[in-house]
PDB file of N, CA, C, O and CB in Angstrom:
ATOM      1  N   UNK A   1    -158.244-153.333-134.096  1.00  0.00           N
ATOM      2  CA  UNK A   1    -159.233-154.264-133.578  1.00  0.00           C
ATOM      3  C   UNK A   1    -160.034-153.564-132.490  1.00  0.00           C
ATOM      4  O   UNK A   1    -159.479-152.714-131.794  1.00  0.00           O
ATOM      5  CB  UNK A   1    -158.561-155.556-133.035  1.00  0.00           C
ATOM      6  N   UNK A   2    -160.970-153.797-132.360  1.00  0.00           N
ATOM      7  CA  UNK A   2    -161.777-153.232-131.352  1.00  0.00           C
ATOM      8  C   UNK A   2    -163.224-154.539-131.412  1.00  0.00           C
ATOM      9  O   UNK A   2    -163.869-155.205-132.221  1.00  0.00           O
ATOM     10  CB  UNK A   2    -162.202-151.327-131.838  1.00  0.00           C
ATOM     11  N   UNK A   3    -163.049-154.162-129.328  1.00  0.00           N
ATOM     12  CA  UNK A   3    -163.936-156.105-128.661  1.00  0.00           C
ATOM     13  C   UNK A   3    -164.515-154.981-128.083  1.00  0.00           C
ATOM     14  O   UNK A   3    -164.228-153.819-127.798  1.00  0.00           O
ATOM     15  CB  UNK A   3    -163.035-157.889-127.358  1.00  0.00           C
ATOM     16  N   UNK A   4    -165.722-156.004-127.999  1.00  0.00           N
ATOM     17  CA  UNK A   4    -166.506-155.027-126.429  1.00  0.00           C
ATOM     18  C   UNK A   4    -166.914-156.360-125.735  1.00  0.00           C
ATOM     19  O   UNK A   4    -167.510-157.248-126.344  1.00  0.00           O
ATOM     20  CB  UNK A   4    -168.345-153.694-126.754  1.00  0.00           C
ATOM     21  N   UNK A   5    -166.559-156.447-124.425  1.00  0.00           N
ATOM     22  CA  UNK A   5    -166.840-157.500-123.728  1.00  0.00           C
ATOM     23  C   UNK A   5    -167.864-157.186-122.464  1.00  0.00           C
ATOM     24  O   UNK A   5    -167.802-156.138-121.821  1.00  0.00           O
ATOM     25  CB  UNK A   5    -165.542-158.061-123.336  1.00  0.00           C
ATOM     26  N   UNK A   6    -168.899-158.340-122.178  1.00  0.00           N
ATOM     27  CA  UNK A   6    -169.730-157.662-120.614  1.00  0.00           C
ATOM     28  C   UNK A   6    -168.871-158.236-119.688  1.00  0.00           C
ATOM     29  O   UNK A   6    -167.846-158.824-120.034  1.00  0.00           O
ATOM     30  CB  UNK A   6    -171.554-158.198-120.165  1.00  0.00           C
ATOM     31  N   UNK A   7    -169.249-158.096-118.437  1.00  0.00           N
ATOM     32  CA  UNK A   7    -168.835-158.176-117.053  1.00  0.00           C
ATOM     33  C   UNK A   7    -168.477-159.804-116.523  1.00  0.00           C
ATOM     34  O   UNK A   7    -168.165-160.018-115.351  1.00  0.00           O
ATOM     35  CB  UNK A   7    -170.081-157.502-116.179  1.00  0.00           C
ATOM     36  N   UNK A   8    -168.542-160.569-117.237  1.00  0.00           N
ATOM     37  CA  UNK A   8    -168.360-161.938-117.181  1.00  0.00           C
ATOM     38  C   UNK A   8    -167.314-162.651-118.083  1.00  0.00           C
ATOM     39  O   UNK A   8    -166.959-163.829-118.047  1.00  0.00           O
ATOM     40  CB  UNK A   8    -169.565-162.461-117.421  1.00  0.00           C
ATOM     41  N   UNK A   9    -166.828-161.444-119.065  1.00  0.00           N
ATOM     42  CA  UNK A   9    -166.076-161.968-120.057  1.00  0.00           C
ATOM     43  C   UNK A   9    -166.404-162.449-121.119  1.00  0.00           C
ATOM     44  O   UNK A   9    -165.539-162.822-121.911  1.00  0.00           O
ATOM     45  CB  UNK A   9    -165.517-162.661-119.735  1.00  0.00           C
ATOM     46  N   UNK A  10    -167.711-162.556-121.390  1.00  0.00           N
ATOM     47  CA  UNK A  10    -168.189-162.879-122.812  1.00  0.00           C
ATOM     48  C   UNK A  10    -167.890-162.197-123.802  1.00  0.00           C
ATOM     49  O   UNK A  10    -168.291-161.044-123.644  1.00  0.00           O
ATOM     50  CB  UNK A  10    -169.375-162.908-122.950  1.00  0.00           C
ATOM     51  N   UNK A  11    -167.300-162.371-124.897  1.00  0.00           N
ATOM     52  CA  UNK A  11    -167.357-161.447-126.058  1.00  0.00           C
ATOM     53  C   UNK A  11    -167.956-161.219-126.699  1.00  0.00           C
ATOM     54  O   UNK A  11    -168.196-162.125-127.497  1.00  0.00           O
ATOM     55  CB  UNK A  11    -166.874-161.429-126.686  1.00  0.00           C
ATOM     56  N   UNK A  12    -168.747-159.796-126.934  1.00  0.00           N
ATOM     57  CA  UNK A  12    -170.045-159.651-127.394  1.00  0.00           C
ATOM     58  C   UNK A  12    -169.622-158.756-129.034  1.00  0.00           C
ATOM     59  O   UNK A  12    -170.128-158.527-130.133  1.00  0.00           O
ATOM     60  CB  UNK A  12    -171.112-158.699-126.056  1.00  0.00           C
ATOM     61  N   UNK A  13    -169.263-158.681-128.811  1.00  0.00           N
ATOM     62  CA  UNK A  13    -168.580-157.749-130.466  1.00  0.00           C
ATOM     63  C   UNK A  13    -166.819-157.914-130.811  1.00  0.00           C
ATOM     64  O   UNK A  13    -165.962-157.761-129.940  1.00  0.00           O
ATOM     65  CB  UNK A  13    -168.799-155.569-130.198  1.00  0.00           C
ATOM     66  N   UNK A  14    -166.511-158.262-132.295  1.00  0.00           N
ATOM     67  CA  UNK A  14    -165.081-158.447-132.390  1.00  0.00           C
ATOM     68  C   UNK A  14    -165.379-158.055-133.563  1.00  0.00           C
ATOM     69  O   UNK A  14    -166.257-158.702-134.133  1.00  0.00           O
ATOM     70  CB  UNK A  14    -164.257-159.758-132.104  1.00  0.00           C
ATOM     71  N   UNK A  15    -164.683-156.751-134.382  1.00  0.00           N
ATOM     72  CA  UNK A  15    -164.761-156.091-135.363  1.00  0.00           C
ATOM     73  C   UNK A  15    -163.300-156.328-136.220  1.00  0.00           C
ATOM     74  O   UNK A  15    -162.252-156.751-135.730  1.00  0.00           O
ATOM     75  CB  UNK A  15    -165.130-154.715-134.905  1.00  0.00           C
ATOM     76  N   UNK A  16    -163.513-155.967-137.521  1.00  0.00           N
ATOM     77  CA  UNK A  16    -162.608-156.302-138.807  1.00  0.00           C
ATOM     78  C   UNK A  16    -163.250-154.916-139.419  1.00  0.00           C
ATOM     79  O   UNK A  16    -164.207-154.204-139.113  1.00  0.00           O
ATOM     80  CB  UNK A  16    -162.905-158.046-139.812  1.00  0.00           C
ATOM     81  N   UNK A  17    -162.485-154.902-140.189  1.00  0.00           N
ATOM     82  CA  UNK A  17    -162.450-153.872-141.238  1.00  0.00           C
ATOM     83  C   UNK A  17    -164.024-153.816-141.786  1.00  0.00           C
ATOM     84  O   UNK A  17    -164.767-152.835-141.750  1.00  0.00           O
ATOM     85  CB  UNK A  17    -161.285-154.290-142.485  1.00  0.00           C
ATOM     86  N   UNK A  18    -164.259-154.866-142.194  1.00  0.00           N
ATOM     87  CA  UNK A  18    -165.710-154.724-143.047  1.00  0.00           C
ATOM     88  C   UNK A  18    -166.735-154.498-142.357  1.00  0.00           C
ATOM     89  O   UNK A  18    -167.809-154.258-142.910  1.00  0.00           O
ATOM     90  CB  UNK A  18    -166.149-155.860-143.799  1.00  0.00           C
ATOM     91  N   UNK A  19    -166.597-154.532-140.913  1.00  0.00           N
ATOM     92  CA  UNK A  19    -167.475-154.104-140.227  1.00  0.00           C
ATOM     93  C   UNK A  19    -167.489-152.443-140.006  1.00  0.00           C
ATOM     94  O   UNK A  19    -168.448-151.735-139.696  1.00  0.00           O
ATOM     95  CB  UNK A  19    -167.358-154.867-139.108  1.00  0.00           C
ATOM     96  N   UNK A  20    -166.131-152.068-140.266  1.00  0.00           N
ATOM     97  CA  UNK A  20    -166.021-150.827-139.641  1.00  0.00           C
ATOM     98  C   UNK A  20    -165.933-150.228-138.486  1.00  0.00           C
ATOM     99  O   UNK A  20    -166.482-149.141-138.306  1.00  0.00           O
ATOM    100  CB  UNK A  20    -166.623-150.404-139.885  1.00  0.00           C
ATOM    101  N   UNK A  21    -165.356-150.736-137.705  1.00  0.00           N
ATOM    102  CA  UNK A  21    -165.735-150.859-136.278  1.00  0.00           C
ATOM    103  C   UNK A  21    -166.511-150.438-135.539  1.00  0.00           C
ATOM    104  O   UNK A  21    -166.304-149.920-134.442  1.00  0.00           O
ATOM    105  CB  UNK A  21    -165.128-150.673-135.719  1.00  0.00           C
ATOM    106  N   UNK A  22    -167.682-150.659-136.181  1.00  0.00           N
ATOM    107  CA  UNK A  22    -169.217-149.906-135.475  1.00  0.00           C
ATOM    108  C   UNK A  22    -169.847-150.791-134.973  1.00  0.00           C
ATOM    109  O   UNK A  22    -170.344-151.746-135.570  1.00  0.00           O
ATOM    110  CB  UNK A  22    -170.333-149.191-136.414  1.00  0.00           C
ATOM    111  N   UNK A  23    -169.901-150.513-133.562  1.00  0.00           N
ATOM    112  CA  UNK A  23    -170.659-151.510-132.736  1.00  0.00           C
ATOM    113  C   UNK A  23    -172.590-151.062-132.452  1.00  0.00           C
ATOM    114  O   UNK A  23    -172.774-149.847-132.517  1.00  0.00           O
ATOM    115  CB  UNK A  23    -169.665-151.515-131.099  1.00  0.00           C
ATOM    116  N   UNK A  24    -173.498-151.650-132.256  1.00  0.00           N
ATOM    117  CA  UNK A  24    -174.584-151.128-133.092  1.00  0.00           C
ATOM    118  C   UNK A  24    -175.426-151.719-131.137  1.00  0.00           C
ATOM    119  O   UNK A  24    -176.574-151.305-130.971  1.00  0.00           O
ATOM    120  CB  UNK A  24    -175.051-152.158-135.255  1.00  0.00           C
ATOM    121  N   UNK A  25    -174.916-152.428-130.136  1.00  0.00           N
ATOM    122  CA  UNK A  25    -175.436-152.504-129.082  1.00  0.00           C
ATOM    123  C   UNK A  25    -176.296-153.719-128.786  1.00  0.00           C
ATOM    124  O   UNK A  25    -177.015-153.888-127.801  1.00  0.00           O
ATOM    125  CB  UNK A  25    -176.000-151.451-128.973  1.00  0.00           C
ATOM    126  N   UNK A  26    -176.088-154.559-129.842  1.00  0.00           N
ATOM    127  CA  UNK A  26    -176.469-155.731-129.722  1.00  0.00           C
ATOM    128  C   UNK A  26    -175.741-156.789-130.495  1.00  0.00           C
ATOM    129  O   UNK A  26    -174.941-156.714-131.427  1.00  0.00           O
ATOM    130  CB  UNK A  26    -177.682-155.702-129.968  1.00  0.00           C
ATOM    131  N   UNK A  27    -176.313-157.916-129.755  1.00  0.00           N
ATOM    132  CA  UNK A  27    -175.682-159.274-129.747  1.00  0.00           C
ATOM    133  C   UNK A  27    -176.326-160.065-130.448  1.00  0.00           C
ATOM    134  O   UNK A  27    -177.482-160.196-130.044  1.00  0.00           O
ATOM    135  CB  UNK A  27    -175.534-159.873-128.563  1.00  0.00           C
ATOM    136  N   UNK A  28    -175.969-160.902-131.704  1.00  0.00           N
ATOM    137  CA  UNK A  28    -176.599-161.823-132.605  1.00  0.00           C
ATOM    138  C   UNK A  28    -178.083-160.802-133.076  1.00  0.00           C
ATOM    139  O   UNK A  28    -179.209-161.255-133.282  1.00  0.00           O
ATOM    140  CB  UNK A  28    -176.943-163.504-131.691  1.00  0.00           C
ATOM    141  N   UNK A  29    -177.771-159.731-133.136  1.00  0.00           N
ATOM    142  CA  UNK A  29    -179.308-159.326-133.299  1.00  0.00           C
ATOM    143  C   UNK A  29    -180.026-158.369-132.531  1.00  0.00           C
ATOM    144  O   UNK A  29    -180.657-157.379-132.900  1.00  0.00           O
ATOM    145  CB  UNK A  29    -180.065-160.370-133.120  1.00  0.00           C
ATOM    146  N   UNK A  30    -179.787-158.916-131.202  1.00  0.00           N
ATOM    147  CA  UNK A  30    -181.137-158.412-130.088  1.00  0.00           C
ATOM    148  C   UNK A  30    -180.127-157.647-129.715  1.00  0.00           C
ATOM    149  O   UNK A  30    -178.925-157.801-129.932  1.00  0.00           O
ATOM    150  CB  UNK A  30    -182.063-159.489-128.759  1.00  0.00           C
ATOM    151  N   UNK A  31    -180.934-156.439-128.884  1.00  0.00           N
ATOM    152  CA  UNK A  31    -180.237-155.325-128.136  1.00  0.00           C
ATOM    153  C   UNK A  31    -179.913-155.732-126.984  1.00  0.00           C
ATOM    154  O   UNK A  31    -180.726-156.480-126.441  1.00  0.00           O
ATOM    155  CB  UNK A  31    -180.941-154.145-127.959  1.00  0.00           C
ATOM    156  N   UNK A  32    -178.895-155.457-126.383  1.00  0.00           N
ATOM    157  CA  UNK A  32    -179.001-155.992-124.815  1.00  0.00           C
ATOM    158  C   UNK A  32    -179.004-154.899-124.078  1.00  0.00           C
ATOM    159  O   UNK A  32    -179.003-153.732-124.469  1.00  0.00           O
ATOM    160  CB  UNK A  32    -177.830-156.928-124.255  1.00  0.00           C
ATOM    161  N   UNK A  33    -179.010-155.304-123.013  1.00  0.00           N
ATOM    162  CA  UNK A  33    -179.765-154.979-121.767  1.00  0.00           C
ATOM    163  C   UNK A  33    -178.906-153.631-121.356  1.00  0.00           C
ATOM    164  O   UNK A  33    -177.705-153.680-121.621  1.00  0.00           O
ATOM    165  CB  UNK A  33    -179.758-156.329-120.525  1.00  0.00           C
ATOM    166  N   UNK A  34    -179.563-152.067-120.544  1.00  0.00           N
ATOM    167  CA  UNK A  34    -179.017-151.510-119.856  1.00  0.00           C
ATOM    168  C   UNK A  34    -177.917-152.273-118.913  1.00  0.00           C
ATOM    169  O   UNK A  34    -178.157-153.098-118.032  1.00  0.00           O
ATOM    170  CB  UNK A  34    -179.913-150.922-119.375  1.00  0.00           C
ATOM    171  N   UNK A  35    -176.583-151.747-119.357  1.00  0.00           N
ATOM    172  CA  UNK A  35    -175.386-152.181-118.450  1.00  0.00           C
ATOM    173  C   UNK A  35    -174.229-151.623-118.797  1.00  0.00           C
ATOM    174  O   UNK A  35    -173.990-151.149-119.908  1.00  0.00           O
ATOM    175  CB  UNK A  35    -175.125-153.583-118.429  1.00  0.00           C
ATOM    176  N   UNK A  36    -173.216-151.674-117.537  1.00  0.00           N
ATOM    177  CA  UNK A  36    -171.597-151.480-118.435  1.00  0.00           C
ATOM    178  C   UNK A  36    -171.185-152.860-119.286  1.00  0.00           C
ATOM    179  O   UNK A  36    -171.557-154.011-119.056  1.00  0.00           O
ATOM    180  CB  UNK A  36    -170.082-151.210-117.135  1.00  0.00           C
ATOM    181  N   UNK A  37    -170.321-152.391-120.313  1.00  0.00           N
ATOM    182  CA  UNK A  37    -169.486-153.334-120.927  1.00  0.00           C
ATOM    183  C   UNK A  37    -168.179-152.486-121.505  1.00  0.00           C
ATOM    184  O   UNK A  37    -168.018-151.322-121.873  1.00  0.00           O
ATOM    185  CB  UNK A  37    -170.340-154.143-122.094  1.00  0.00           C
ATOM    186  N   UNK A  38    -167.494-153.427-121.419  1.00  0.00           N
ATOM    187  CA  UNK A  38    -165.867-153.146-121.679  1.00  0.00           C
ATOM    188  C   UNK A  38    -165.432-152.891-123.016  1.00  0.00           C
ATOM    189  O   UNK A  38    -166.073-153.599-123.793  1.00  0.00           O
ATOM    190  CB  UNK A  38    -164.998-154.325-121.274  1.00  0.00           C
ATOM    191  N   UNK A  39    -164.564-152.133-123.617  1.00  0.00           N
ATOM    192  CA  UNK A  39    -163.522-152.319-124.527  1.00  0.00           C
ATOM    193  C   UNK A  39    -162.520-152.423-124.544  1.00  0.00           C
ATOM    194  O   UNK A  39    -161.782-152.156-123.595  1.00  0.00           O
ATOM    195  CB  UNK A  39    -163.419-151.847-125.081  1.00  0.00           C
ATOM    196  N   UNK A  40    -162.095-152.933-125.854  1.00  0.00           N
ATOM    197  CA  UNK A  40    -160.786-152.875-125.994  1.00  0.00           C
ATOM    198  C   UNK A  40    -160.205-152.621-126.943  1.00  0.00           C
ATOM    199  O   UNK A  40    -160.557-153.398-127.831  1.00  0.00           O
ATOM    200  CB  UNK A  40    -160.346-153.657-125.733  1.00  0.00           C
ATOM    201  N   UNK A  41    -159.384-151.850-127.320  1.00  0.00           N
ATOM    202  CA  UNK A  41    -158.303-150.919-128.712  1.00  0.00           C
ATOM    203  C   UNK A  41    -157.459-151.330-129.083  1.00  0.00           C
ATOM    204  O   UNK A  41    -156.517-151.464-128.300  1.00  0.00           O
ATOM    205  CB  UNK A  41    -157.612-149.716-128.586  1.00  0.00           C
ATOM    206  N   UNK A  42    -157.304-151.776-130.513  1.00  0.00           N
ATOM    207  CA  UNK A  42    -155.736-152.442-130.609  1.00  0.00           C
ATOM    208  C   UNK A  42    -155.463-151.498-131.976  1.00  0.00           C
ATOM    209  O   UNK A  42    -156.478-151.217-132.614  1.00  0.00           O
ATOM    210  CB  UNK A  42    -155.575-154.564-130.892  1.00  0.00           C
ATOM    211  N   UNK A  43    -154.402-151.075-132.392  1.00  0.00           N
ATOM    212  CA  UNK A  43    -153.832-150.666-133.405  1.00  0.00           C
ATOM    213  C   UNK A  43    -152.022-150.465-133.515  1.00  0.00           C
ATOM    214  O   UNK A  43    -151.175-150.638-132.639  1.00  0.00           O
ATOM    215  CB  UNK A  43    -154.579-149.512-133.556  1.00  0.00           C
ATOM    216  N   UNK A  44    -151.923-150.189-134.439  1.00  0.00           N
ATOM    217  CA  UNK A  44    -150.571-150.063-134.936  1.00  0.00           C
ATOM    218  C   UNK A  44    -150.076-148.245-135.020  1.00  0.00           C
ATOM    219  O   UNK A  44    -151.038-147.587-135.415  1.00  0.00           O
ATOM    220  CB  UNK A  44    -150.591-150.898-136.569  1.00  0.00           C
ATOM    221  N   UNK A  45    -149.279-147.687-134.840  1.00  0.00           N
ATOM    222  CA  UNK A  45    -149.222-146.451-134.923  1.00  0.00           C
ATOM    223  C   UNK A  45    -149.052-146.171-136.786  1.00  0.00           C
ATOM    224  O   UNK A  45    -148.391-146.896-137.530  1.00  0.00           O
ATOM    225  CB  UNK A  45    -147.952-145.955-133.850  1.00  0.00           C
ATOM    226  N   UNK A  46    -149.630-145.268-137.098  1.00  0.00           N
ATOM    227  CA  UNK A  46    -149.082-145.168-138.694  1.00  0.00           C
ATOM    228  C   UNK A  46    -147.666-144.176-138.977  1.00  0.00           C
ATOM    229  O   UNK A  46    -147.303-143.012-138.808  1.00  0.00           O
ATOM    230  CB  UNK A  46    -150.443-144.420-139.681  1.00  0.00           C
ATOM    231  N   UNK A  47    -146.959-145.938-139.714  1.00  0.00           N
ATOM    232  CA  UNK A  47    -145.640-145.643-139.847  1.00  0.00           C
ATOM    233  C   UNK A  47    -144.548-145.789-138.905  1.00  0.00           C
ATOM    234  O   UNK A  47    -143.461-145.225-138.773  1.00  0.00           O
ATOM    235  CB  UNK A  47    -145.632-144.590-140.132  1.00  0.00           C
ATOM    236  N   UNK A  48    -145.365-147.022-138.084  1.00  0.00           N
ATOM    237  CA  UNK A  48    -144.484-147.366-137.418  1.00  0.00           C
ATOM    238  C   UNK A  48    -144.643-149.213-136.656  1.00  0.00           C
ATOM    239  O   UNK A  48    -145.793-149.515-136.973  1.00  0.00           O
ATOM    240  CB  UNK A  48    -144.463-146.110-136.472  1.00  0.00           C
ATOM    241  N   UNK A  49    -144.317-149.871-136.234  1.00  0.00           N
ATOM    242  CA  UNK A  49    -144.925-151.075-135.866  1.00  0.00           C
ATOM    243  C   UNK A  49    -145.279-151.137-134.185  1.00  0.00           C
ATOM    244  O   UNK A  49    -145.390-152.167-133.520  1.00  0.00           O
ATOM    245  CB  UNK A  49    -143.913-152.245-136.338  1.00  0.00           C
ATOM    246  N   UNK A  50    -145.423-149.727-133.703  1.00  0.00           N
ATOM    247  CA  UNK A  50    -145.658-149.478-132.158  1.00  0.00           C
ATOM    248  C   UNK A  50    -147.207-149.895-131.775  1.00  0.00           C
ATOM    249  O   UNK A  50    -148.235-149.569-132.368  1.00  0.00           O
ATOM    250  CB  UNK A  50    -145.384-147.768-131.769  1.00  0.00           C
ATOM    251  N   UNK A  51    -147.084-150.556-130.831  1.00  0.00           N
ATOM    252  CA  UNK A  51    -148.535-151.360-130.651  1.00  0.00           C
ATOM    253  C   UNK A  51    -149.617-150.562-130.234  1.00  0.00           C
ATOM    254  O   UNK A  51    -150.339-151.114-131.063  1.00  0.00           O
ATOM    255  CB  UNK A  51    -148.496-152.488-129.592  1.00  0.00           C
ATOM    256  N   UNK A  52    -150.244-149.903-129.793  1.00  0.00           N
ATOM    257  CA  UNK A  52    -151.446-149.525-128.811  1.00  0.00           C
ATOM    258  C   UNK A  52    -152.488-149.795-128.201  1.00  0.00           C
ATOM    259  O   UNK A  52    -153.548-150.073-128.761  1.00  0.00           O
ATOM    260  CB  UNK A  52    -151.855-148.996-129.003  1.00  0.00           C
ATOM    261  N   UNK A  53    -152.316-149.746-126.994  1.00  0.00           N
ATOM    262  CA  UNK A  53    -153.948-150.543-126.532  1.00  0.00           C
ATOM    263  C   UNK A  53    -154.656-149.605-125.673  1.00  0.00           C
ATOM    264  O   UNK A  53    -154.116-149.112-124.682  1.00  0.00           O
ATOM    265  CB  UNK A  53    -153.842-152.130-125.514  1.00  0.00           C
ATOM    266  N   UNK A  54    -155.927-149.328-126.047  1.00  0.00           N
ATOM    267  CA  UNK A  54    -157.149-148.486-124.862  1.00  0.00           C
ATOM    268  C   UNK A  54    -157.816-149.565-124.633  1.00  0.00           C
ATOM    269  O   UNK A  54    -158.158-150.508-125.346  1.00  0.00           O
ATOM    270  CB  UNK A  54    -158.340-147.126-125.408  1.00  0.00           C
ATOM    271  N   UNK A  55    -157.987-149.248-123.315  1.00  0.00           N
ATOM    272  CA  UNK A  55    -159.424-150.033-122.294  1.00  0.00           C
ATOM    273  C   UNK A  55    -160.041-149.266-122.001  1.00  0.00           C
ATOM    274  O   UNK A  55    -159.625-148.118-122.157  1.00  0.00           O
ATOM    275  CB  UNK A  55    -159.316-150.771-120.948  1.00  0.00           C
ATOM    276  N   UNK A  56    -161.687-149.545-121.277  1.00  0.00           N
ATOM    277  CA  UNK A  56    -162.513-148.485-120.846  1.00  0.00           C
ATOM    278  C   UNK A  56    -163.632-149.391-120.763  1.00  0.00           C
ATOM    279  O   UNK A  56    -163.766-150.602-120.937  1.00  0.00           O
ATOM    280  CB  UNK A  56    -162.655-147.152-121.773  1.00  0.00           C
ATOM    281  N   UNK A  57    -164.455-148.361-120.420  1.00  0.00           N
ATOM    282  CA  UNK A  57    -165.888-149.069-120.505  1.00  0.00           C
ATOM    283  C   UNK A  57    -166.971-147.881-121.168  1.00  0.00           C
ATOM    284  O   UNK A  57    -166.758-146.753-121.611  1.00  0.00           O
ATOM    285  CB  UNK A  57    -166.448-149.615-118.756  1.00  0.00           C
ATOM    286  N   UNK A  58    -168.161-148.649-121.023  1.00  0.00           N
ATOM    287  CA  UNK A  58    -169.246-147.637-121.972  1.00  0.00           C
ATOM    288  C   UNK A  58    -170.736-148.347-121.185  1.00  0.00           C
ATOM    289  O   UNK A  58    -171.016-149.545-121.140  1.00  0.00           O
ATOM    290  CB  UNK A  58    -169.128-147.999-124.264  1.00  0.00           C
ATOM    291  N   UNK A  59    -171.324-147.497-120.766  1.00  0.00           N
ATOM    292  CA  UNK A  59    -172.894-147.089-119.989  1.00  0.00           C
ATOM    293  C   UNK A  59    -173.349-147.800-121.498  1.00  0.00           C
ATOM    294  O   UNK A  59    -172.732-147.314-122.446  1.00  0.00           O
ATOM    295  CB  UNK A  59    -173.503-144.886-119.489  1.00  0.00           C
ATOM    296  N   UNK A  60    -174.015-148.526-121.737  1.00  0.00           N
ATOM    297  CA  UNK A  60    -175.499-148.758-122.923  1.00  0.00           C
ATOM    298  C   UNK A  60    -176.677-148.698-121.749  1.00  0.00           C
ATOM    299  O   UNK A  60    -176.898-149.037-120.587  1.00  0.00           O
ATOM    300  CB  UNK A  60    -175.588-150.750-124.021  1.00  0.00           C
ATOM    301  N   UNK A  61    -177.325-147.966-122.991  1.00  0.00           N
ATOM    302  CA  UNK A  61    -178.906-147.419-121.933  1.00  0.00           C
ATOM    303  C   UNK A  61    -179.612-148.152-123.086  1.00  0.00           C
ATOM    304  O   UNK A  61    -179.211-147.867-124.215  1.00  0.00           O
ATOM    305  CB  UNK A  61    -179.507-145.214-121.610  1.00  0.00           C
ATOM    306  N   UNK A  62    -180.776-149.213-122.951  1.00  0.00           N
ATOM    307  CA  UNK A  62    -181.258-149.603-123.849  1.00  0.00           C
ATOM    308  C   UNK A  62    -182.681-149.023-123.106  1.00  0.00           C
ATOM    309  O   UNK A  62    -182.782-149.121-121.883  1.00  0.00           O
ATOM    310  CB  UNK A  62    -180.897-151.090-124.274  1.00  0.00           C
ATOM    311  N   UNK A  63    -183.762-148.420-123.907  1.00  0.00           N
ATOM    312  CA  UNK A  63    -184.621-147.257-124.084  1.00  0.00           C
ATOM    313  C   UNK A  63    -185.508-147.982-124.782  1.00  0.00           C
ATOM    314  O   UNK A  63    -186.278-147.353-125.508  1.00  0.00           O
ATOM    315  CB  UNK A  63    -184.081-145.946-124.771  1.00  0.00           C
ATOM    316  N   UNK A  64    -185.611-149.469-124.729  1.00  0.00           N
ATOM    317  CA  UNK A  64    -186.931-150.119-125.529  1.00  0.00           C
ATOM    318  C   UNK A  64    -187.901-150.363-123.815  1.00  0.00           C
ATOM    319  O   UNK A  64    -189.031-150.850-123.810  1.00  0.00           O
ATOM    320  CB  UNK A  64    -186.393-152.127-126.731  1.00  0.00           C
TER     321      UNK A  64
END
């Protein structure tokens, strides 16, 4: 699983498989705004049922 959330806690991206987990920098559509926003990593180790989680954040520079 992989979220990217902004600074208020909104969830702006929640990915599945068919998405691929490619987040593209916008919300319903529109690009948003130069800012930080958060992630978050969830997976399973392969071949095993060990959980994993990354956090972080990511700079978007929107350049329109």
């Amino acid at each position: 699983r992989f979220q990217v959330i902004d600074r208020y806690g909104k969830k702006l991206f929640d990915s599945n498989i068919s998405k691929k987990f490619i987040w593209d920098g916008k919300y319903n559509g529109i690009a948003l705004p130069t800012d930080s926003y958060w992630y978050i990593i969830d997976w399973k180790e392969f071949g095993t049922e060990t959980p994993v989680q990354k956090t972080g954040w990511i700079l978007l520079k929107n350049r329109n």
